[in-house]
TIPANU-584157 format. One record per residue (C-alpha): residue in one letter; x, y, z. Coordinates in Angstrom, 1 decimal, padded with zeros to 4 digits. Example, Ala and Ser with C-alpha at 12.3 -4.5 7.8 and 13.67 -1.06 7.14 Angstrom:
REM residues 2
('A' (012.3 -004.5 007.8));
('S' (013.7 -001.1 007.1));
This chain:
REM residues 513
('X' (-038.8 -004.0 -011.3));
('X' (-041.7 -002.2 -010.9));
('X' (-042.6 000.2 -007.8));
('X' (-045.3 002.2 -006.7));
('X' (-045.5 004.8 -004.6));
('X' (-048.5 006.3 -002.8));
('X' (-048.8 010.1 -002.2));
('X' (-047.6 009.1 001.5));
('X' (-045.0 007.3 000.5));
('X' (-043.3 010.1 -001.5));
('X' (-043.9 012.6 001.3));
('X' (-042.1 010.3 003.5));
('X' (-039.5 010.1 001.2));
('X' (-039.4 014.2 000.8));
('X' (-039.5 014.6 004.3));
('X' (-036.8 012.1 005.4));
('X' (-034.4 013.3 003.2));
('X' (-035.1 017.2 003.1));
('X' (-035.1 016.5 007.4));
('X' (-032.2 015.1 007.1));
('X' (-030.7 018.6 005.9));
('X' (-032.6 020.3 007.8));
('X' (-031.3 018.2 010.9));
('X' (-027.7 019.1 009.9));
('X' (-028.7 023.3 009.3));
('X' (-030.0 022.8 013.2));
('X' (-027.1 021.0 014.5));
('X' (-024.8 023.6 012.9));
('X' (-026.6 026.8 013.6));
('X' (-023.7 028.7 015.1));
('X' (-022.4 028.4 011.7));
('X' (-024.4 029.0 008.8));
('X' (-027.3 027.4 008.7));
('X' (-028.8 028.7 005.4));
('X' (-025.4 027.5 003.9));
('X' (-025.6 024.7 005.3));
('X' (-029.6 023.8 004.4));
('X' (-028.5 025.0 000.7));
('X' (-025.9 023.1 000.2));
('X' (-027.4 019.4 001.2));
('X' (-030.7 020.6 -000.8));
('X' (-029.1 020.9 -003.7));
('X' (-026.7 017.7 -003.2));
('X' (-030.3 016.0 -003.0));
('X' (-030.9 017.2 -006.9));
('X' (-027.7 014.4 -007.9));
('X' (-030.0 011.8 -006.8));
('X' (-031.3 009.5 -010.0));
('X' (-033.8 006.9 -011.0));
('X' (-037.1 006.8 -009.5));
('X' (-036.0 008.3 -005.8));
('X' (-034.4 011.7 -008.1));
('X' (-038.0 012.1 -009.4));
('X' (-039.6 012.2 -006.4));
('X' (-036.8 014.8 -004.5));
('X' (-036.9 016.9 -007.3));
('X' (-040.3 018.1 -005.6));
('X' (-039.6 019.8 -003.0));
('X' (-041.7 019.0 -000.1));
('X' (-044.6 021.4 -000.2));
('X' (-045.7 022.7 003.6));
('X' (-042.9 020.8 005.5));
('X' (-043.4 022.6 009.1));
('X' (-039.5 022.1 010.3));
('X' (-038.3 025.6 010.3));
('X' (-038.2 027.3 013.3));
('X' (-038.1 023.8 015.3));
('X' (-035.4 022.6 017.8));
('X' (-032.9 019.9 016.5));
('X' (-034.7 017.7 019.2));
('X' (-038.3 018.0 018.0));
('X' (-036.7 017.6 014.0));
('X' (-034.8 014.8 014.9));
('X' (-037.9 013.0 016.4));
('X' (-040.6 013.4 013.5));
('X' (-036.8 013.1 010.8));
('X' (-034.6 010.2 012.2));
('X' (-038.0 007.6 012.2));
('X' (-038.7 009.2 008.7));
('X' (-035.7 007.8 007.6));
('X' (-036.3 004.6 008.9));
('X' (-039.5 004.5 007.3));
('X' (-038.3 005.5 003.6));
('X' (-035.5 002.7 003.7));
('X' (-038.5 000.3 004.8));
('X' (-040.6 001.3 002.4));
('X' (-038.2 001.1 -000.8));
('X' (-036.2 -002.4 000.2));
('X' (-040.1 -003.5 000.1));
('X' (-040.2 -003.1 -003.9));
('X' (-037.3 -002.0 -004.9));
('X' (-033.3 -002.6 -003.2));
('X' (-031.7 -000.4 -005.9));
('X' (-034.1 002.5 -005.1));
('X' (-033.0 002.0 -001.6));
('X' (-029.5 002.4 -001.8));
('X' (-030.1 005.2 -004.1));
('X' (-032.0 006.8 -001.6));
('X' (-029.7 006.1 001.0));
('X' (-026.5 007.5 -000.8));
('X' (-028.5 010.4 -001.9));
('X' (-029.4 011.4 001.8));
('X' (-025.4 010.6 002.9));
('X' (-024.1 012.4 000.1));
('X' (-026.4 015.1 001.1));
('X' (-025.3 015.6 005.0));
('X' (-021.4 015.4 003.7));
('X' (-022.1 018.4 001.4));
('X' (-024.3 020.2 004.3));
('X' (-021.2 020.5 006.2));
('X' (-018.9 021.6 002.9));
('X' (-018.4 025.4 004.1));
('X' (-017.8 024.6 007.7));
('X' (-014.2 023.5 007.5));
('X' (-013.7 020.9 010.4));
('X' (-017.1 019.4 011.2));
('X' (-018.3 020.5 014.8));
('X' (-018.8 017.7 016.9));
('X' (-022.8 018.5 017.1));
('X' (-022.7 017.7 013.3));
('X' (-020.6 014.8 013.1));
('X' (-023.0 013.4 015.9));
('X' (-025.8 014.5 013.7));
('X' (-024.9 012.5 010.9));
('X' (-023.9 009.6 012.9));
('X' (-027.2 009.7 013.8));
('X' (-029.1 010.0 010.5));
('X' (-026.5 007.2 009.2));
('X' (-027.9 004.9 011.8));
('X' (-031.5 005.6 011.3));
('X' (-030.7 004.7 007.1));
('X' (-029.2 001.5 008.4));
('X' (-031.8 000.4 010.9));
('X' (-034.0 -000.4 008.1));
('X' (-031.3 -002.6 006.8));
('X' (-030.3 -004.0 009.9));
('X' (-033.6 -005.4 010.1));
('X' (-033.7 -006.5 006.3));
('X' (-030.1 -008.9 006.9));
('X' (-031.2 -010.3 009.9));
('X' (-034.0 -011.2 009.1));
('X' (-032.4 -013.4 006.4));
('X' (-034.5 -011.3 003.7));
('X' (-031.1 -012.1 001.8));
('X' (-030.8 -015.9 000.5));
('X' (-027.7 -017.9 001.9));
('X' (-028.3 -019.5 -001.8));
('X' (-028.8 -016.7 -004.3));
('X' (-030.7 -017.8 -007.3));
('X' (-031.5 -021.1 -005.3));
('X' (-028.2 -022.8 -005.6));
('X' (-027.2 -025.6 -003.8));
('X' (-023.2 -025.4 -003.2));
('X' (-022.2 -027.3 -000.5));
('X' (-018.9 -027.4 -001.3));
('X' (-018.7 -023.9 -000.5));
('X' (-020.8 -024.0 002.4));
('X' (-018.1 -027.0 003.8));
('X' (-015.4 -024.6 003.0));
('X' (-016.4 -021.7 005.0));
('X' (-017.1 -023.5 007.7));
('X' (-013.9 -025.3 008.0));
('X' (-012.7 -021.5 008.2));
('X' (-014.8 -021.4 010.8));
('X' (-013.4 -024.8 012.4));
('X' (-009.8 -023.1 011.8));
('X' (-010.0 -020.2 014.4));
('X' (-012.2 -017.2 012.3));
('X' (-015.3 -016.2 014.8));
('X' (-017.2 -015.8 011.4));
('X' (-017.2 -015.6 007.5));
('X' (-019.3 -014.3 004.1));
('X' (-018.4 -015.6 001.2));
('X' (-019.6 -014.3 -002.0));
('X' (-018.8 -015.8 -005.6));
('X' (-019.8 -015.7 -009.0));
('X' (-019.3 -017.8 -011.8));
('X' (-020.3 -019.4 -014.3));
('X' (-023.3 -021.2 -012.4));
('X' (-024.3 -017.6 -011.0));
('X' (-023.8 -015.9 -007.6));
('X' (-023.5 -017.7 -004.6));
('X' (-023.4 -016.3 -001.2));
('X' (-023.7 -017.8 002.3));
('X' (-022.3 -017.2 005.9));
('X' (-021.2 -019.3 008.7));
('X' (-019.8 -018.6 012.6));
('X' (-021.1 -016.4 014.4));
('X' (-021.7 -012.2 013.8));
('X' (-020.4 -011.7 017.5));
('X' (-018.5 -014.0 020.3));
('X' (-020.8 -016.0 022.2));
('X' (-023.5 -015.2 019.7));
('X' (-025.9 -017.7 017.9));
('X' (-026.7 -015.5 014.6));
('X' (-024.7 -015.9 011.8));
('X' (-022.5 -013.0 009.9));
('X' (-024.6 -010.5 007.7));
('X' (-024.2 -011.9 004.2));
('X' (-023.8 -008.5 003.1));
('X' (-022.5 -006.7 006.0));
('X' (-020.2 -004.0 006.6));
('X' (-016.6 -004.7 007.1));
('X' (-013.3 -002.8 007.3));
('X' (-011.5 -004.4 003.8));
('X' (-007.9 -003.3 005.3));
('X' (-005.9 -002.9 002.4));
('X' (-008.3 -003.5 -000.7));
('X' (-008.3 000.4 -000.1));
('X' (-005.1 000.6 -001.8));
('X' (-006.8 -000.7 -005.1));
('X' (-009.5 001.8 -004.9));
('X' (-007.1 004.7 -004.1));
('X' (-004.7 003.2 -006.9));
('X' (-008.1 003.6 -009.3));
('X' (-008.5 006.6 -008.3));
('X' (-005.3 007.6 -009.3));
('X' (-005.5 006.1 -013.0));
('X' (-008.8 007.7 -013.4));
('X' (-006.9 011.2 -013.2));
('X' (-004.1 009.8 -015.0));
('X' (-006.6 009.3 -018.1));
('X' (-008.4 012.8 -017.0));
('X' (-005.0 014.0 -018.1));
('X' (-004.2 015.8 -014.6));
('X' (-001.6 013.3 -013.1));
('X' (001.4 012.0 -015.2));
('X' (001.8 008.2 -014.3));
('X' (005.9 008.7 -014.7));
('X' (006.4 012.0 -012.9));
('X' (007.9 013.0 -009.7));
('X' (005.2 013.1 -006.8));
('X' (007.4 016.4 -005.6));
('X' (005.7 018.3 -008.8));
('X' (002.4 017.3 -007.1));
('X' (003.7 017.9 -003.0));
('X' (006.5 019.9 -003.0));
('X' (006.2 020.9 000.6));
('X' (007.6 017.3 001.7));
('X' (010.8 017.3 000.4));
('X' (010.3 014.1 -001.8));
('X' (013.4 012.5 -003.5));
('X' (012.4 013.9 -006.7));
('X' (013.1 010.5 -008.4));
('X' (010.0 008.9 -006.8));
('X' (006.9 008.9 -009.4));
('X' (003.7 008.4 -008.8));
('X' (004.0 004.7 -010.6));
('X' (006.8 004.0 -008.0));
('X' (004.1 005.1 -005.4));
('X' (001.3 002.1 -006.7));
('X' (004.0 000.0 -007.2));
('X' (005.8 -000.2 -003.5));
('X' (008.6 000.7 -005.7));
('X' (009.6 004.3 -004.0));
('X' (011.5 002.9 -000.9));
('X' (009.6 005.1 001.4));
('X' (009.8 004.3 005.1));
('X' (006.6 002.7 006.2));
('X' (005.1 004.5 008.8));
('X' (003.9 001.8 010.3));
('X' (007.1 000.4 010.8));
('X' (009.9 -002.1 009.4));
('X' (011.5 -005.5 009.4));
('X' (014.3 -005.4 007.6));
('X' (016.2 -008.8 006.4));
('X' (018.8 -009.1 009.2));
('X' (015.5 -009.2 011.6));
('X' (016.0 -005.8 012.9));
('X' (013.0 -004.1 013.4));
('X' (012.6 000.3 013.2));
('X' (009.2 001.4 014.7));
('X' (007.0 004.2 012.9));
('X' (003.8 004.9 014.7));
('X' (002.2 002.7 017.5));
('X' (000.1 -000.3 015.8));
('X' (-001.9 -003.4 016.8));
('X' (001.0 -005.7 016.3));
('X' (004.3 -006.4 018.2));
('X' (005.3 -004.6 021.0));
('X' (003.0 -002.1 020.9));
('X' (-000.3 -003.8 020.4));
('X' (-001.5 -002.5 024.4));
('X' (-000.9 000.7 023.3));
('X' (-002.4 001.0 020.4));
('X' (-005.5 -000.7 022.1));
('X' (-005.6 002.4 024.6));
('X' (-005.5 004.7 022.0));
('X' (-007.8 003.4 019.7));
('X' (-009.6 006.1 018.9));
('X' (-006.7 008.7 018.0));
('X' (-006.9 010.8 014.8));
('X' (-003.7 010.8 012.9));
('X' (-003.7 013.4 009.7));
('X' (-002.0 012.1 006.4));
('X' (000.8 014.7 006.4));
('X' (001.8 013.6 010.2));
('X' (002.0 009.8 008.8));
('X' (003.8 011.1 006.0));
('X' (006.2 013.2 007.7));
('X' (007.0 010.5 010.4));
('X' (007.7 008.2 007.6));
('X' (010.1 010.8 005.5));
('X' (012.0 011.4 009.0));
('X' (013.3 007.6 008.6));
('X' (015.8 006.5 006.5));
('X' (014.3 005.2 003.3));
('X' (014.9 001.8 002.6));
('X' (016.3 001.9 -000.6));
('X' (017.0 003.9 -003.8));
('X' (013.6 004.8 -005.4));
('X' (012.5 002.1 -008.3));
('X' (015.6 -000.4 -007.0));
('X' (014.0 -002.7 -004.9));
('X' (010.3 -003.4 -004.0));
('X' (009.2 -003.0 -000.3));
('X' (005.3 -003.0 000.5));
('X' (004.7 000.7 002.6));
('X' (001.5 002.2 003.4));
('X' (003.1 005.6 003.2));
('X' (002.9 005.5 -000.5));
('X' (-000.7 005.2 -000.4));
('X' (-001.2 007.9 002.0));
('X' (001.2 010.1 -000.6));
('X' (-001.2 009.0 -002.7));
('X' (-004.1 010.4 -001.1));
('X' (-002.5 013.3 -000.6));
('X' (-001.3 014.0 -004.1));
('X' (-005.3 013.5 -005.0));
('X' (-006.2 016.1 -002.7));
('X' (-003.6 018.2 -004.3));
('X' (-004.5 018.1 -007.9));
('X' (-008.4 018.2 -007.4));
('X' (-008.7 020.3 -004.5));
('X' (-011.2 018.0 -003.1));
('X' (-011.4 015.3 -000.4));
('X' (-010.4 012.1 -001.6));
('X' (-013.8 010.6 000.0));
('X' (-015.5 013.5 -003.0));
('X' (-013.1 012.1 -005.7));
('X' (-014.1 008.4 -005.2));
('X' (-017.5 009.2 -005.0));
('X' (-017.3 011.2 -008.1));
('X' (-015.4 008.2 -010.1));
('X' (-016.2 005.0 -008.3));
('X' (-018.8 005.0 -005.7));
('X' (-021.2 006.9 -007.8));
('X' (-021.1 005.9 -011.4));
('X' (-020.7 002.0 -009.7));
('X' (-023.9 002.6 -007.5));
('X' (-021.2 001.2 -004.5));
('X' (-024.0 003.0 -001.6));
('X' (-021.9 000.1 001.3));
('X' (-018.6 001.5 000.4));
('X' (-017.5 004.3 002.8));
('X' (-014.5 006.4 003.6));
('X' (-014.6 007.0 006.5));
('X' (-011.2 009.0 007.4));
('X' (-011.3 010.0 011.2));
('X' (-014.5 008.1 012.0));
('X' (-014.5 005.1 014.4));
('X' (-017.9 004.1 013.1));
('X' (-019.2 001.1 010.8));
('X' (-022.7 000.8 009.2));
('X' (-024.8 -001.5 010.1));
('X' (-025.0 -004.5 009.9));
('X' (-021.7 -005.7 010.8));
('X' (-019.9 -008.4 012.5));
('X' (-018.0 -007.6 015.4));
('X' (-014.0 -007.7 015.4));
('X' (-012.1 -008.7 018.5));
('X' (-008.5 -008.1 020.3));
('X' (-006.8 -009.9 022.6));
('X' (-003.9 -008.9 025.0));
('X' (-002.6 -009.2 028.3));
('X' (-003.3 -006.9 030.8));
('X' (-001.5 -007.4 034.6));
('X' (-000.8 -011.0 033.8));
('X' (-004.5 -011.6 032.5));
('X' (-005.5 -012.3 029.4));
('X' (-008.3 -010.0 028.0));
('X' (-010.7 -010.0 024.8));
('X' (-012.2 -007.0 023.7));
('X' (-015.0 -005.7 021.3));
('X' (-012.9 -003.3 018.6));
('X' (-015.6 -003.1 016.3));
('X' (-015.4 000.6 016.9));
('X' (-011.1 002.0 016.3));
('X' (-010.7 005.0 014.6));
('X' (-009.1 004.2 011.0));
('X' (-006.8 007.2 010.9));
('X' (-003.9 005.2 012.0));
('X' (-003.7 003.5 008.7));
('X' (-005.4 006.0 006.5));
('X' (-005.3 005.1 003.0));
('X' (-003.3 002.2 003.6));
('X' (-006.7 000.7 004.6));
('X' (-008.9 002.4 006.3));
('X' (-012.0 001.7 003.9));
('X' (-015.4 000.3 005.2));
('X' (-017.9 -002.3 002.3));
('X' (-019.1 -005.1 001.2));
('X' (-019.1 -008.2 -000.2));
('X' (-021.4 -007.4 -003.5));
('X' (-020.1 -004.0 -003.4));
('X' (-016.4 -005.5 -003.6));
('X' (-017.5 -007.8 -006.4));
('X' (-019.1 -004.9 -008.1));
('X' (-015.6 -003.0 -008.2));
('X' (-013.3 -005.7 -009.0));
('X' (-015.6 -007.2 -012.0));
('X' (-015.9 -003.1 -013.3));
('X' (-012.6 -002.4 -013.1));
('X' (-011.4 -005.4 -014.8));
('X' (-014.4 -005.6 -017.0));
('X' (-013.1 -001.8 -018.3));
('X' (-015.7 000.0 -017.4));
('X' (-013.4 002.2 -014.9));
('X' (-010.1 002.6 -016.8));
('X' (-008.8 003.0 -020.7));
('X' (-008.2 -000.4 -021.9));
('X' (-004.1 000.5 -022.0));
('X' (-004.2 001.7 -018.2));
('X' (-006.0 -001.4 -017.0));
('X' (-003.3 -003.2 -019.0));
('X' (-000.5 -001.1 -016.8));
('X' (-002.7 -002.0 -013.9));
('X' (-002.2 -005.5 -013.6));
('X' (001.2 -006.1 -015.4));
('X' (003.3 -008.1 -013.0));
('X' (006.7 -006.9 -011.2));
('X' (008.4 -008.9 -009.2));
('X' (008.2 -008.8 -005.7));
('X' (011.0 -011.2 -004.5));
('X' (007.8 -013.0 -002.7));
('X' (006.9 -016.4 -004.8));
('X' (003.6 -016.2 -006.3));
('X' (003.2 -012.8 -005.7));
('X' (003.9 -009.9 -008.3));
('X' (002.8 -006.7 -007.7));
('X' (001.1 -004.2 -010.6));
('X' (-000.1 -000.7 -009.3));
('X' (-002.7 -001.5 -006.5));
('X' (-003.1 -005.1 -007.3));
('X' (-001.3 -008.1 -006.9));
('X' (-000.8 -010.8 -009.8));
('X' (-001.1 -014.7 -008.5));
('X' (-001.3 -018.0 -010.2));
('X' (-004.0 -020.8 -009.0));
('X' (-002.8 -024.1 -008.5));
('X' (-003.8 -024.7 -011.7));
('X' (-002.0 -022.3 -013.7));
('X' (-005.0 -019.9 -014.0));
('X' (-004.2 -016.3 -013.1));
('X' (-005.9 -014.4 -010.7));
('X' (-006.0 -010.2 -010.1));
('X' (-006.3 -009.6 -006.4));
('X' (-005.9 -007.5 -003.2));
('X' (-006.8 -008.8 000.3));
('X' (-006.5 -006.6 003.9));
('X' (-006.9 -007.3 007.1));
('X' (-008.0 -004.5 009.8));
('X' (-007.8 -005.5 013.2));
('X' (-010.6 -008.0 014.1));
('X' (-011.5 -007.8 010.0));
('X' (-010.3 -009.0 006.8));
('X' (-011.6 -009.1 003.7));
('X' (-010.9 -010.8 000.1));
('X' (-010.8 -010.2 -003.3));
('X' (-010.1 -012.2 -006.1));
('X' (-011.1 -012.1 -009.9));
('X' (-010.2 -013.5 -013.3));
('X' (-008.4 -011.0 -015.3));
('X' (-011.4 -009.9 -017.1));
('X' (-013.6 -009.6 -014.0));
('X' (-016.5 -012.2 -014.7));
('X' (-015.2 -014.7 -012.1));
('X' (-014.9 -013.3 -008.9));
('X' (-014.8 -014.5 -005.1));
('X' (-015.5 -011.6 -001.7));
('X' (-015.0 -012.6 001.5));
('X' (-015.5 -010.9 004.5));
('X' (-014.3 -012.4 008.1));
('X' (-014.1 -011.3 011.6));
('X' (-012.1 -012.5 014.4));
('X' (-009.9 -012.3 017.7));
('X' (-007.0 -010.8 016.3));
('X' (-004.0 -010.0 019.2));
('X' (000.0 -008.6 018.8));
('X' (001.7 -011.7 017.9));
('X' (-001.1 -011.8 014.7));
('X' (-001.6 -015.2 015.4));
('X' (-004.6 -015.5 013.1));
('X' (-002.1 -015.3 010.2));
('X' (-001.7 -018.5 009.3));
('X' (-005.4 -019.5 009.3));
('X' (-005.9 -016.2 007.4));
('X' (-003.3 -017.8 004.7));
('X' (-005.3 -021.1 004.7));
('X' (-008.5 -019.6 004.0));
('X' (-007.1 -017.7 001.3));
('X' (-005.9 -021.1 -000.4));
('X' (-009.1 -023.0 001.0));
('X' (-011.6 -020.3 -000.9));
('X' (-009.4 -020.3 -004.3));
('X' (-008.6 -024.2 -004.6));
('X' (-012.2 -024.9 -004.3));
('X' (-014.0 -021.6 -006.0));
('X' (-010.7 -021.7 -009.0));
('X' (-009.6 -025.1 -008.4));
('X' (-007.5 -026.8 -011.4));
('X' (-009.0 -025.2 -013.3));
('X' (-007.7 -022.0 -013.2));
C-alpha cells in the first residue's frame, strides 16, 4: 500500500511520539528525567517500516523543554490522536506500528525507576488512551467490514446470534478458511446498548495467556537457556520446589501444584486458595477488585497447601504452574515477562492489540463491557467490571487482545514460524487428561471435531469475557471469538459458554473436520 506523508504529517508524527517521552520525563521529574527522556528516545529507534523512517529524525525545534506536564500534555495527547488518524487513513499496518512504537517507548521511559510512580502510570494511561481514541472512532464507525473481502456467510452470522439468543450480551467472531476471513459481531458492546461489539476489540482472553506464556517458554527452550526436562528448583530455588517438578510438568498441569485459586477435589470437598469471582467468595472478590497480588504471593500461597499429587502422576489443571512459569522467565532473562513476549511474540508477530498488562485494571479501547452479578442485602445487583485488576490471576490469564491478533498467533505458531519444527511437535502431542475429548500438550489442548478432524486450541474466560481459539494443526484454518457477558458466583454462563464453543466448531469445522 502506498502512503504519503506531507512535511506536517511527519512532524505530527515526531512530535506525538517524542511528546509522548517527553510527557513521561515531566511526569517523572523527581526521578530522573534525562534517564527517563533517554531511554523512551531511543526505544523510538526499534520502530520499522515507513513510521521508523520518519522517527529516526528527530524533531528539529520541538519547543517542549522547560514546559509543565500540563501545557505538554495539551499540545502531546491531541498529537497522538492526530498521528493514529492520519496513518489508519492510508495505511493500518503503519498505524499499529506507530502505536506499538510510542507504548513500547513510555514502558522503557520508566525502565530505571523501579516501581512506576503513580504520576507515570497515570501518564501512560493517558497517552494509551489518546493512541486508542483514534481507533475508537475507526471501529465504531464500522470502518471495519462485518464481511471481510465481501463475503456473504449467513450461516455464521445465524450462529453468533443464536449465542446471542443463549444468554451472551455480545459476540465477534473471526474465521478463516478456505473461502477467506470472515468476521462479524452481533449483541450488544454494553447492556442496554444498541451498538454492536467492536469486531476487533479488546478483550481479556482468560486463559489463552497460558499458550503465550507456554511459547514463551519453548522459545528459551530452543535459545538453549531453559532445559524442557529439568527441575524448575534449578531455575527458583528460593521456593522450596519438590525438585522432581520440571518445567514440562509445569506446561503440562502435570506438577500437582496446589492451585492458588483453589480446589475441588473428587469426593466434592472443596480447599480455598485466594478469594475469586466464583463460589463463595464471588462478593468479595467484587469489593476487592482492584487488589494487586505479586506472582511470588500466589505462588507461595499455593506451595503452603498440600499438593495434590506426586509430580508427573496425575494431571490436574492449576494456574500456579503458569505463574511458576512466569517467574522462571523472569529468572533466566532478567527481564519482565511483558519485555520477553514482546521481544519473541508481540514484536516479530506485529501483535500491537496484545497487552500484558500485570497490575493494570485498564483495557484499550474499543472494548465491550463485561458484567457481574451478585446479591447484595437480599437484592440482586449487576455491575460494570470492565475495569478489575488482573493480578489475581496473573499468568494464569490475565492477558488483554484481539480477535485478528489471536488468529495471527495461533496460525504463526502452528504455521512454524515461532517454534523448531520438533518443539511445535512437543507442543501439541496429546496427554491424557482423564476429561473425554480433551488431551492436554504444553499450553494447548488437543480436541477432535465431530468429524474426526483435530483441532489445536485454548479458550479462557475472565470475568464478564471469554475468548476462543481454535486452529487446524497447521494453523491455516482458524476460528477467534471474543464475548462479553453477566457472569455471577454460581458461573452460570457455563453451559451456554460450552454451547457456543460446540455451536462455532460444528458450523466453522463441521464433518468435515
Amino acid at each position: 500500500m502506498t502512503i504519503i506523508l506531507s512535511d506536517q504529517d511527519k512532524s505530527t508524527l515526531r512530535i506525538a511520539a517524542y511528546g509522548a517521552v517527553s510527557l513521561m520525563a515531566a511526569a517523572g521529574a523527581a526521578g530522573k528525567p534525562h534517564k527517563i527522556a533517554a531511554n523512551g528516545s531511543i526505544a523510538l529507534g526499534s520502530a520499522t517500516g515507513l513510521v521508523g523512517h520518519v522517527l529516526a529524525e528527530y524533531p528539529r525545534g520541538k519547543d517542549l523543554v522547560g514546559k509543565s506536564v500540563a501545557e505538554i500534555a495539551d499540545r502531546v495527547l491531541p498529537a497522538l490522536t492526530a498521528a493514529m488518524n492520519l496513518l489508519k487513513t492510508q495505511d493500518p499496518a503503519e498505524a499499529g506500528n506507530f502505536r506499538s512504537a510510542v507504548l513500547i517507548a513510555v514502558e522503557t521511559a520508566q525502565t530505571h525507576q523501579g516501581r512506576p510512580s503513580p504520576a507515570t502510570a497515570e501518564m501512560a494511561r493517558k497517552i494509551t488512551e489518546a493512541l486508542d481514541a483514534a481507533r475508537a472512532a475507526t471501529a465504531d464507525s464500522g470502518a471495519v467490514s462485518e464481511a471481510a473481502g465481501g463475503q456473504d456467510r449467513p450461516e455464521l452470522r445465524k450462529a453468533i446470534e443464536e449465542i446471542v439468543d443463549a444468554g451472551f450480551v455480545g459476540v465477534s467472531l473471526r474465521v478463516h478458511d478456505e473461502r477467506g476471513e470472515w468476521a462479524g459481531s452481533a449483541g450488544a458492546a454494553e447492556l442496554g446498548g444498541t451498538a454492536k461489539p467492536p469486531i476487533n476489540g479488546h478483550v481479556r482472553i482468560g486463559s489463552n495467556t497460558k499458550t503465550f506464556t507456554a511459547t514463551l517458554v519453548l522459545q528459551l527452550v530452543a535459545e538453549g537457556k531453559v532445559g524442557l526436562d529439568l527441575p524448575v528448583a534449578n531455575y527458583l530455588p528460593g521456593f522450596g520446589l519438590d525438585e522432581r517438578i520440571t518445567v514440562r510438568m509445569l506446561l503440562q498441569h502435570t506438577s500437582g501444584v496446589f492451585n492458588f485459586s483453589g480446589e475441588v477435589y473428587e469426593d466434592g470437598t472443596v480447599v480455598p486458595g485466594i478469594p475469586i469471582p466464583y463460589g463463595a467468595t464471588g462478593k468479595e472478590w467484587v469489593d476487592n477488585r482492584l487488589k494487586t497480588y505479586r506472582p511470588e504471593e500466589l505462588v507461595r500461597l499455593a506451595l503452603s497447601k498440600p499438593a495434590r499429587f506426586e509430580p508427573g502422576t496425575g494431571w490436574s489443571y492449576s494456574n500456579t504452574n503458569y505463574v511458576l512459569a512466569r517467574l522462571l522467565v523472569e529468572k533466566v532473562t532478567g527481564r519482565s515477562l511483558a519485555e520477553e513476549m514482546r521481544r519473541l511474540i508481540l514484536g516479530p508477530l506485529g501483535l500491537s492489540d496484545t497487552v500484558v498488562p500485570d497490575a493494570s485494571p485498564e483495557i484499550p479501547a474499543p472494548h465491550a463491557h463485561a458484567y457481574y452479578r451478585y446479591e447484595d442485602a437480599g437484592e440482586q445487583q449487576t455491575i460494570d467490571i470492565t475495569r478489575q485488576n488482573p493480578s489475581w490471576i496473573s499468568t494464569g490469564g490475565d492477558m488483554i487482545s484481539t480477535t485478528q491478533d489471536l488468529h495471527t498467533f495461533i496460525s504463526a505458531l502452528l504455521g512454524g514460524k515461532l517454534l523448531p519444527a520438533p518443539l511445535l511437535a512437543e507442543m501439541c502431542t496429546p496427554h491424557p487428561t482423564g476429561i473425554p475429548n480433551m488431551d492436554c500438550g504444553l499450553g494447548v489442548f488437543v480436541v477432535t471435531t465431530d468429524g474426526g478432524g483435530t483441532l489445536i486450541s485454548h479458550n479462557g474466560a475472565a470475568v464478564g469475557h471469554a475468548a476462543l481459539m481454535y486452529s487446524t494443526p497447521d494453523g491455516s484454518k482458524t476460528l477467534t471469538a471474543a464475548l462479553n457477558c453477566v457472569d455471577d458466583a454460581d458461573l452460570s454462563i457455563a453451559a451456554a459458554f460450552q454451547k457456543a464453543q460446540q455451536r462455532l466448531l460444528n458450523e466453522v469445522f463441521g464433518r468435515r473436520g
